[in-house]
C-alpha positions in Angstrom: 15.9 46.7 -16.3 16.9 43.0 -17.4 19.5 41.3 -15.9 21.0 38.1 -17.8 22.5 35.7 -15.8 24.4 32.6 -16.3 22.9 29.9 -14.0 24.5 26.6 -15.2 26.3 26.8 -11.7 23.5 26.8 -9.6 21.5 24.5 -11.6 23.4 21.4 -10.4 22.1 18.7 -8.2 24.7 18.5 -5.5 25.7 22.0 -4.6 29.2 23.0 -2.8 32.0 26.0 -3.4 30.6 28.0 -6.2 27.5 26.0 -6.9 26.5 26.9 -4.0 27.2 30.5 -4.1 25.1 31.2 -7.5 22.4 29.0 -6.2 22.1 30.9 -3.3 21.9 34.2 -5.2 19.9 33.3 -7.9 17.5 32.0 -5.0 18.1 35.7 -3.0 17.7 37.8 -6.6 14.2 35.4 -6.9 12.5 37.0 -3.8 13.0 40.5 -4.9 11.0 39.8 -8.5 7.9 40.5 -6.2 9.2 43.6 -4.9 11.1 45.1 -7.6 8.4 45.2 -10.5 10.9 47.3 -12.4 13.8 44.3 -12.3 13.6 41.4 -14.8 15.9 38.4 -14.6 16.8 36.3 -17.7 18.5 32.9 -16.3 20.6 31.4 -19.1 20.9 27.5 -18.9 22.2 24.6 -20.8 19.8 22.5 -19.5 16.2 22.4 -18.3 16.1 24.1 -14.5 16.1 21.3 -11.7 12.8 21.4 -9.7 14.6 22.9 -6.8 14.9 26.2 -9.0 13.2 29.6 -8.5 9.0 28.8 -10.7 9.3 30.9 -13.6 7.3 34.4 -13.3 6.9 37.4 -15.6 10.0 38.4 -14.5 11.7 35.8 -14.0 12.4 33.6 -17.1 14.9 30.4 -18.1 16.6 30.9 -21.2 17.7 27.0 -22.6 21.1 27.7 -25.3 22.7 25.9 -27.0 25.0 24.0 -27.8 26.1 22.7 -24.8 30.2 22.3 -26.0 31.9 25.9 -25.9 28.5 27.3 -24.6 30.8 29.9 -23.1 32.9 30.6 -26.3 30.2 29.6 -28.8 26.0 29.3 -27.8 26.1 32.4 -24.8 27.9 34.8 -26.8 25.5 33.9 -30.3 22.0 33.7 -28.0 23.3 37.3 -26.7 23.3 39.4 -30.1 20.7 37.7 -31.6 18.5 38.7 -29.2 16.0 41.8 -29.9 15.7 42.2 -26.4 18.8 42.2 -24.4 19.7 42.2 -21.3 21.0 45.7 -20.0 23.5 44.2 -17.7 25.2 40.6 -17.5 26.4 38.2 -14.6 28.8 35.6 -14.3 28.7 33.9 -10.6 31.7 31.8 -11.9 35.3 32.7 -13.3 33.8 32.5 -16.8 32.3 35.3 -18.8 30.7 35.2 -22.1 33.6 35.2 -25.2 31.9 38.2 -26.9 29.2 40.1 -24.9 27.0 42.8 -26.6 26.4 44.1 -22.7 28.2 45.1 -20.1 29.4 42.0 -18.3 30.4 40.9 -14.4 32.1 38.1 -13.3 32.7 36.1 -9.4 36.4 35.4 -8.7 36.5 32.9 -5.6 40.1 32.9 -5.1 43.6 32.6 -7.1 44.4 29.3 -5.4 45.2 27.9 -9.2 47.7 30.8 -9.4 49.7 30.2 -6.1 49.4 26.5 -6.4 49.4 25.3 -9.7 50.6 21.6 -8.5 47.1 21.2 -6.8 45.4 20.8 -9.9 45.0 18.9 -13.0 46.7 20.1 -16.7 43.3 20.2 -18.0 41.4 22.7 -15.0 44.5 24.7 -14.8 44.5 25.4 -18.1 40.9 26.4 -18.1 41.5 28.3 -15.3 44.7 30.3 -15.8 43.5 31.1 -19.3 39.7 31.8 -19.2 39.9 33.7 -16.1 42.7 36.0 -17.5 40.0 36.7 -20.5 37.0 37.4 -18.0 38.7 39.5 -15.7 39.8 41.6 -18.8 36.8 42.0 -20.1 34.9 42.3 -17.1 33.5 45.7 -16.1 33.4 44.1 -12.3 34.4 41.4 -10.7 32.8 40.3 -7.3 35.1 38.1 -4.9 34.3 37.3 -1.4 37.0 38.5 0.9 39.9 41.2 0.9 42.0 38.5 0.7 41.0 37.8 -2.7 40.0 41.5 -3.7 43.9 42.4 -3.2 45.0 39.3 -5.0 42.8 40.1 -7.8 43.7 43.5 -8.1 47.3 42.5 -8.2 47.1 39.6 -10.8 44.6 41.0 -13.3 45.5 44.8 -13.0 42.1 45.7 -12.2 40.7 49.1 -10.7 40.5 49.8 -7.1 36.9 50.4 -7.3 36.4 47.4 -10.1 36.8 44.5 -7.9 34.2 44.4 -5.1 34.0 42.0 -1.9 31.1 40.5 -1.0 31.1 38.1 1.8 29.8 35.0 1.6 26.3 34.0 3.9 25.1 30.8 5.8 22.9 27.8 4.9 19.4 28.4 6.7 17.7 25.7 9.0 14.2 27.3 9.0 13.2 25.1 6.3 15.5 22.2 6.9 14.0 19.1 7.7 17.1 18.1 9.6 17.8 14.5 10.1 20.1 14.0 12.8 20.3 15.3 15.8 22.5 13.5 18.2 25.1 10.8 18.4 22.4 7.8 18.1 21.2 9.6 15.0 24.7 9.9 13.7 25.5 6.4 14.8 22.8 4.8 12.7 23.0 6.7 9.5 27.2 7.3 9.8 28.4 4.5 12.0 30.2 7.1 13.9 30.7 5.9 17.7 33.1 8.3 19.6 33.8 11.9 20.0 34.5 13.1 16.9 36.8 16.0 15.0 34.9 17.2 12.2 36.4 17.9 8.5 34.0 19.6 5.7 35.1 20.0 2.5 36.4 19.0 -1.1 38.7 16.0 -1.1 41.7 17.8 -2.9 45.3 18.4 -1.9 44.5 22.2 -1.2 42.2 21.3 1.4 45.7 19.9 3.2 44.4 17.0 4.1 46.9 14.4 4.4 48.6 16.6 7.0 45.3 16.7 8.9 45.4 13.0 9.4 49.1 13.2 10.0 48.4 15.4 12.5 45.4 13.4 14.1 47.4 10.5 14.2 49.3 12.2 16.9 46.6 13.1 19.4 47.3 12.0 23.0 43.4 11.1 23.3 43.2 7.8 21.1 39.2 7.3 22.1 38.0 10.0 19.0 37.6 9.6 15.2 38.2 12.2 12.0 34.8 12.3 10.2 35.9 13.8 7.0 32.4 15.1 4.8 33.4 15.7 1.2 32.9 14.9 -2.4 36.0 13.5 -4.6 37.5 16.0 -6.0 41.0 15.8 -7.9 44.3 14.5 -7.3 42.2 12.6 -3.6 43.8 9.6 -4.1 47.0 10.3 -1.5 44.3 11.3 0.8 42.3 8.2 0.7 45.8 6.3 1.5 46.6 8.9 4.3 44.6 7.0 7.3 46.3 4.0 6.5 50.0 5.4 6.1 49.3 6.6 9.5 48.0 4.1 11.3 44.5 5.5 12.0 42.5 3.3 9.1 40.1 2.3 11.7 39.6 6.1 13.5 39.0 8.1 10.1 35.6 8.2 8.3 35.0 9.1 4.7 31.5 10.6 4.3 31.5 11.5 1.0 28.6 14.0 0.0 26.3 14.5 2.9 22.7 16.5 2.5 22.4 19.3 4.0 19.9 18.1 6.6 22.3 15.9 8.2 24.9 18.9 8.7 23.7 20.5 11.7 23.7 17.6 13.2 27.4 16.6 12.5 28.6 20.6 13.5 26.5 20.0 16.4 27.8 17.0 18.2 32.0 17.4 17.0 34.5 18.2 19.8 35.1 20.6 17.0 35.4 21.4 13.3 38.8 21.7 11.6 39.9 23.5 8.3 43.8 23.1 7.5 43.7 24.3 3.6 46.9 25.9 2.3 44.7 28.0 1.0 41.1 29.5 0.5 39.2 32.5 -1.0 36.6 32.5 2.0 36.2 29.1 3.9 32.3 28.9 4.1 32.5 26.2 6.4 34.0 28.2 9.0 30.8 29.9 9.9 28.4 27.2 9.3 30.4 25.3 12.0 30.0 28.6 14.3 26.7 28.9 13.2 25.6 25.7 14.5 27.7 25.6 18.1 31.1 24.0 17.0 34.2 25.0 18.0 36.7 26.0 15.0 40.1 24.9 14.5 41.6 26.7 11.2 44.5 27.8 8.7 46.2 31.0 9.6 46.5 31.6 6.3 44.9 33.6 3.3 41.2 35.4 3.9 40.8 32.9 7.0 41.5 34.8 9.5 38.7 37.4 7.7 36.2 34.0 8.2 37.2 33.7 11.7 38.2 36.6 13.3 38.4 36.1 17.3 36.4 33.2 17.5 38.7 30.6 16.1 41.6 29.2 17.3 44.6 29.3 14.6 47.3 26.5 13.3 50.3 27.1 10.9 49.1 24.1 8.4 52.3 23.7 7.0 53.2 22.2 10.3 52.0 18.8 11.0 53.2 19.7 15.0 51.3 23.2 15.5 47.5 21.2 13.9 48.4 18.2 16.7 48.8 21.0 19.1 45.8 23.0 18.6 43.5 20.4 17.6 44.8 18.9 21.5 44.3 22.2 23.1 40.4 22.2 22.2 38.8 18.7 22.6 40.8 18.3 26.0 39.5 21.6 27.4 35.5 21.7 27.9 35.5 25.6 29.5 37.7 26.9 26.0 35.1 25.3 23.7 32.2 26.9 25.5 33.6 30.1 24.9 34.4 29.1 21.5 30.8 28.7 20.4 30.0 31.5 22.3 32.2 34.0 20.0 31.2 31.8 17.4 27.6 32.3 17.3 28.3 36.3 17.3 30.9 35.8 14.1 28.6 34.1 12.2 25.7 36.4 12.5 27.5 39.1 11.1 27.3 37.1 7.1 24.0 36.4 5.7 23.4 35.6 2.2 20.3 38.1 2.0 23.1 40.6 2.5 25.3 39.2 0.2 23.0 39.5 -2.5 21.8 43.0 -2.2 25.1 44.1 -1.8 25.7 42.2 -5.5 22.5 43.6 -7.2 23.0 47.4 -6.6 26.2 46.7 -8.3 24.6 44.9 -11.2 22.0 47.8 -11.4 24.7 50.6 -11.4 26.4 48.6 -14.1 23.1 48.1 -16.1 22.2 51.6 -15.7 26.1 53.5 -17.0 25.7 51.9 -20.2 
């Protein structure tokens, strides 16, 4: 069997959200071409693989298309029915299928967040969104999300099958291989500046992520003596959040990382009072259990597949209310015994997702798929 995949997601240099997600499965897929000599995997790119991409094998070739502009609409959908050989199945790891596909196709929903909150996003990616994702999940055979949440919400939207929309949790970063390049406060004082007990924010800057009530919220904190480390690429519509520590009087307490490598993460889970995620809204929340995974006591939404993430080993805010995140976000730092037993539960949530799973889970779909036609 030859499974075609569409790889542009993971092939990108700094990975987070969905980038992530393919990457990882691509990199899971990868370690079964040696065990699986009946599988072959055709990666479809618009650019030469990155270094940090799977060596090409027998079974495991790259695929360069083109052109690059509407390769969805235009260079996929062309490369697929010209080819002699094609693939017997097709995957998507994105909200974006292939215009016209000779094969039966599946696509990854993350979450309908550009459904529920349209305001969060720019004309130009909700466009895209709303309207390419309506095609895909039409003409998708399956769609993989990664909670119930979503599944539902899916199933709702798009008018899909029960057993046509499949949940597949998410896994974990692993620190086997990490070189990892800080490991306590000295470290994370001379590479980050950072000086005092710290709350720990990871994530997109975007007005999703709720954000500006976050720092609201810190400003408010009996315990002056602790910064907001906030680690997170610019992502759209930041610029109120950027103004936020200022408005609030906090400018010299919050710290913008930006991106940060993934060796330096553990680190920063590690040494937080504790990690906090107050999005309006998420399809999974990843960072949820790599803070757990790494002994940091989590802080989170009560909202959307969250509570799925965290189940008993996180504490829970309302995030609309700037009051309750104070509140909670108090309760933890100030009380030593509730955090141990936070990273306690924490440690057994988190080994429960792993991305080995998540992958097998995806490819006896994809062969079932491959196999009906």
């Amino acid at each position: 069997m030859i499974i075609g995949i569409d790889g542009n997601e993971a092939n990108i240099e700094n990975k987070v959200g969905i980038g992530e997600y393919a990457y990882e499965l691509i990199c899971q897929f990868y370690q079964t071409v040696s065990e699986r000599k009946d599988l072959k995997f055709r990666i479809y790119l618009k650019d030469k693989p990155h270094l940090d991409m799977p060596v090409p094998t027998e079974n495991w070739q790259y695929q360069i298309v083109g052109p690059k502009k509407f390769w969805t609409q235009i260079g996929l959908p062309l490369k697929l029915f010209m080819e002699t050989k094609k693939p017997d199945v097709f995957f998507s790891p994105s909200h974006y299928a292939p215009r016209f596909s000779p094969v039966p196709t599946a696509i990854s929903i993350m979450d309908l967040s550009y459904i529920h909150f349209p305001e969060l996003f720019t004309k130009h990616d909700l466009y895209q969104l709303v309207n390419w994702t309506k095609y895909s999940a039409k003409n998708a055979r399956k769609i993989f999300t990664i909670s119930n949440f979503s599944r539902n919400d899916i199933i709702k939207t798009y008018k899909k099958n029960l057993e046509d929309v499949i949940t597949t949790y998410l896994g974990i970063k692993g620190i086997e291989n990490l070189s990892i390049k800080t490991q306590n406060m000295n470290d994370l004082n001379k590479k980050f500046g950072i000086t005092k007990p710290y709350i720990l924010f990871v994530g997109t800057l975007q007005p999703r992520k709720n954000i500006v009530k976050l720092i609201e919220a810190f400003s408010l904190l009996k315990n002056k003596d602790t910064e907001l480390v906030i680690v997170g690429k610019k992502g759209w519509l930041f610029e109120e959040i950027l103004a936020a520590p200022e408005k609030f009087g906090v400018t010299e307490r919050v710290k913008f990382l930006d991106f940060v490598e993934n060796e330096d993460l553990p680190g920063l889970y590690k040494n937080a009072l504790c990690f906090v995620l107050p999005s309006l809204y998420e399809g999974f929340g990843l960072p949820v259990l790599e803070a757990m995974k790494f002994g940091c006591p989590t802080v989170i939404s009560d909202t959307s597949s969250l509570p799925e993430v965290g189940g008993d080993a996180a504490l829970y805010f309302d995030p609309q209310s700037v009051d309750d995140i104070a509140k909670k976000l108090e309760t933890v730092i100030s009380d030593e015994k509730l955090r141990t037993e936070m990273i306690k539960k924490g440690y057994n949530q988190a080994r429960k997702f792993s991305w080995e799973k998540t992958a097998k889970e995806t490819l006896k779909v994809l062969e079932e798929l491959g196999n009906a036609r």
